[in-house]
C-alpha positions in Angstrom: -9.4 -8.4 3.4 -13.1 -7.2 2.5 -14.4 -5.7 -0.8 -14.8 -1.6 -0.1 -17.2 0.0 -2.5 -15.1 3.3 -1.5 -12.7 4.9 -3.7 -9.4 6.3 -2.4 -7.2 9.2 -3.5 -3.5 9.2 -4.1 -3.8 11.3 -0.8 -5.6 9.0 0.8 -3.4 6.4 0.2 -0.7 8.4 0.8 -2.0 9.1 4.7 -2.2 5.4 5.2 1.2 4.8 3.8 2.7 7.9 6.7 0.6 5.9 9.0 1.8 3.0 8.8 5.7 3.3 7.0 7.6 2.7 10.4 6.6 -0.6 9.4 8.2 -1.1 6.0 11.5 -1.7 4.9 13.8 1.1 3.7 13.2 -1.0 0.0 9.4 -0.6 0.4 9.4 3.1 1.3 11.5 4.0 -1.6 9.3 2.3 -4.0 6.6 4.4 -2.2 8.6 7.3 -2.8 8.6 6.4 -6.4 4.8 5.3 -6.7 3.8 8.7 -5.1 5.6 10.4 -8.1 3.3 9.0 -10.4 -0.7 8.9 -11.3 -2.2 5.8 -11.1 -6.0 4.0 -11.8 -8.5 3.7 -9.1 -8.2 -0.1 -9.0 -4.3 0.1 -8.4 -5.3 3.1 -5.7 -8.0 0.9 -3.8 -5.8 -2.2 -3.5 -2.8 -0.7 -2.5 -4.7 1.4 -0.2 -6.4 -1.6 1.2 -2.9 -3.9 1.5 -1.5 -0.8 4.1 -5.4 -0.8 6.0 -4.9 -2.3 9.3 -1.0 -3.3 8.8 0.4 -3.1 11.9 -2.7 -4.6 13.1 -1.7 -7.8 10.7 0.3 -11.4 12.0 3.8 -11.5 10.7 2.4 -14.0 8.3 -0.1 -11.2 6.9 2.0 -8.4 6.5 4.6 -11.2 4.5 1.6 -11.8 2.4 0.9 -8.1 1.9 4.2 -7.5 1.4 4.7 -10.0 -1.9 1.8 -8.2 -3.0 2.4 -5.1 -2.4 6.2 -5.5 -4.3 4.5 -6.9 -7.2 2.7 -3.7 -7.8 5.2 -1.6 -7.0 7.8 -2.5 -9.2 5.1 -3.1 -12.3 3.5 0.5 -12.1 
């Protein structure tokens, strides 16, 4: 994934999420459900925001790696 010099919103990331949830596993979208809940930093924003970008677009082997990622900031915010 490329650097973005952009800063997203909880919104923003929020759209991408609804873009791409279909995706996810029932596990995933309720740790969503829980993130959304909460306010979080602009770092933790931008790269979770940047692990949904392009998703579905991803190899199986991508969207594993995103996954792992994405679980480990889920459950430590």
């Amino acid at each position: 994934m490329s650097e973005c010099k952009l800063d997203h919103s909880q919104e923003d990331v929020k759209s991408k999420y609804e873009s791409i949830a279909a995706f996810l596993s029932e596990d995933m979208k309720l740790l969503f459900n829980q993130f959304f809940e909460k306010e979080h930093t602009q770092d933790i924003l931008n790269h979770v925001f940047h692990l949904l970008k392009k998703y579905d677009l991803a190899t199986e082997e991508e969207q594993a790696n995103r996954n792992n990622r994405l679980y480990l900031v889920l459950k430590n915010v």
